[in-house]
C-alpha positions as CSV (number, residue, x, y, z in Angstrom):
1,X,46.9,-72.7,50.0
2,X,47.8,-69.9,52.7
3,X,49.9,-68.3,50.2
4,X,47.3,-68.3,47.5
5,X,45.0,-66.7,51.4
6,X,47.2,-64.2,51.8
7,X,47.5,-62.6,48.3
8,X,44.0,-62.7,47.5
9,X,43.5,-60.1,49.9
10,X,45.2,-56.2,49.3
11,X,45.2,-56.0,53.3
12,X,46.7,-59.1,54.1
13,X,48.8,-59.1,51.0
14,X,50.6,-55.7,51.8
15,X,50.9,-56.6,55.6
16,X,52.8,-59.9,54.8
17,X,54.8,-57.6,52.2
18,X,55.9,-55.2,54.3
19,X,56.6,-57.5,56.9
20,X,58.6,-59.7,55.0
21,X,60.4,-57.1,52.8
22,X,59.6,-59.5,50.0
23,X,59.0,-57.5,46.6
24,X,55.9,-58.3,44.9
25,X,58.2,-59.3,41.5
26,X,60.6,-61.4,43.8
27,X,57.3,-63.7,45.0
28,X,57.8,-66.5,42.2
29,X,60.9,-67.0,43.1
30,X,60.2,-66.9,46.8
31,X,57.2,-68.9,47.4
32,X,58.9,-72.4,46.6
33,X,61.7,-71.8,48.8
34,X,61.0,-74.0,53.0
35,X,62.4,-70.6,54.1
36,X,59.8,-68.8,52.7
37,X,57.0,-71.1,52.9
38,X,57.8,-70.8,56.7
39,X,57.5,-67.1,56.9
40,X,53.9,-67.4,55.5
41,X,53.1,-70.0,57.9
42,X,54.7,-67.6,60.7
43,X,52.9,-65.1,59.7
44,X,50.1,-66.8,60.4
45,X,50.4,-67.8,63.5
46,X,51.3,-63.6,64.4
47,X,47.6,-63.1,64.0
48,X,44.8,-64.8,65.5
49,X,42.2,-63.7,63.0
50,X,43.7,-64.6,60.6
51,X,45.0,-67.8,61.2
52,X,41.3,-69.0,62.0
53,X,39.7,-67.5,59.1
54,X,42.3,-69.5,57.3
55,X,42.2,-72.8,59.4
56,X,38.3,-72.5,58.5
57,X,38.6,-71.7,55.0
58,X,40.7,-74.7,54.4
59,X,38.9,-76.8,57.1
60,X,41.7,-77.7,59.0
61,X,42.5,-77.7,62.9
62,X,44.9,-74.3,63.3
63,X,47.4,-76.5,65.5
64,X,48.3,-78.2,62.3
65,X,49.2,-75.1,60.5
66,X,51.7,-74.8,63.8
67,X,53.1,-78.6,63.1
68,X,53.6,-77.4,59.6
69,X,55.6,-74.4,60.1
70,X,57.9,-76.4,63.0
71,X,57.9,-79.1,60.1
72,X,59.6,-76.4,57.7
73,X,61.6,-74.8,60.4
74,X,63.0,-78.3,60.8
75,X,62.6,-79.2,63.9
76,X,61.1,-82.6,65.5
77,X,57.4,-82.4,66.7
78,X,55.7,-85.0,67.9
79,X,51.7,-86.1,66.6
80,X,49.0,-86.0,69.0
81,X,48.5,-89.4,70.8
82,X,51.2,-90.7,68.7
């Protein structure tokens, strides 16, 4: 889903380009990859506008999208009131 956010905008699409390095013709290859899949999620969280518009697009709470991305970074979090 943020992937699919990110490219269906030319703005956001280049930024997250550029930012990666990531060649458009490299993307199929890249977007199944944790690494990767991070690196959207951090992008993300770069930008606050953007992570809200997504968060509310998708009707999710934008903390989660910060659980996710430790989630693929591998690292332990801990649930709310858990």
């Amino acid at each position: 889903m943020a992937f699919s956010f990110l490219m269906e905008d030319d703005e956001r699409r280049r930024r997250f380009l550029d930012l990666t390095g990531t060649d458009p013709d490299q993307l199929r290859e890249a977007v199944v990859q944790p690494e990767f899949q991070g690196a959207i999620l951090d992008y993300l969280g770069t930008d606050e506008r953007i992570l809200t518009a997504f968060a509310a697009g998708v009707d999710i709470d934008p903390a989660d999208i910060e659980r996710a991305r430790t989630a693929l970074a591998g690292r332990r979090w801990e649930r709310d009131g858990a």
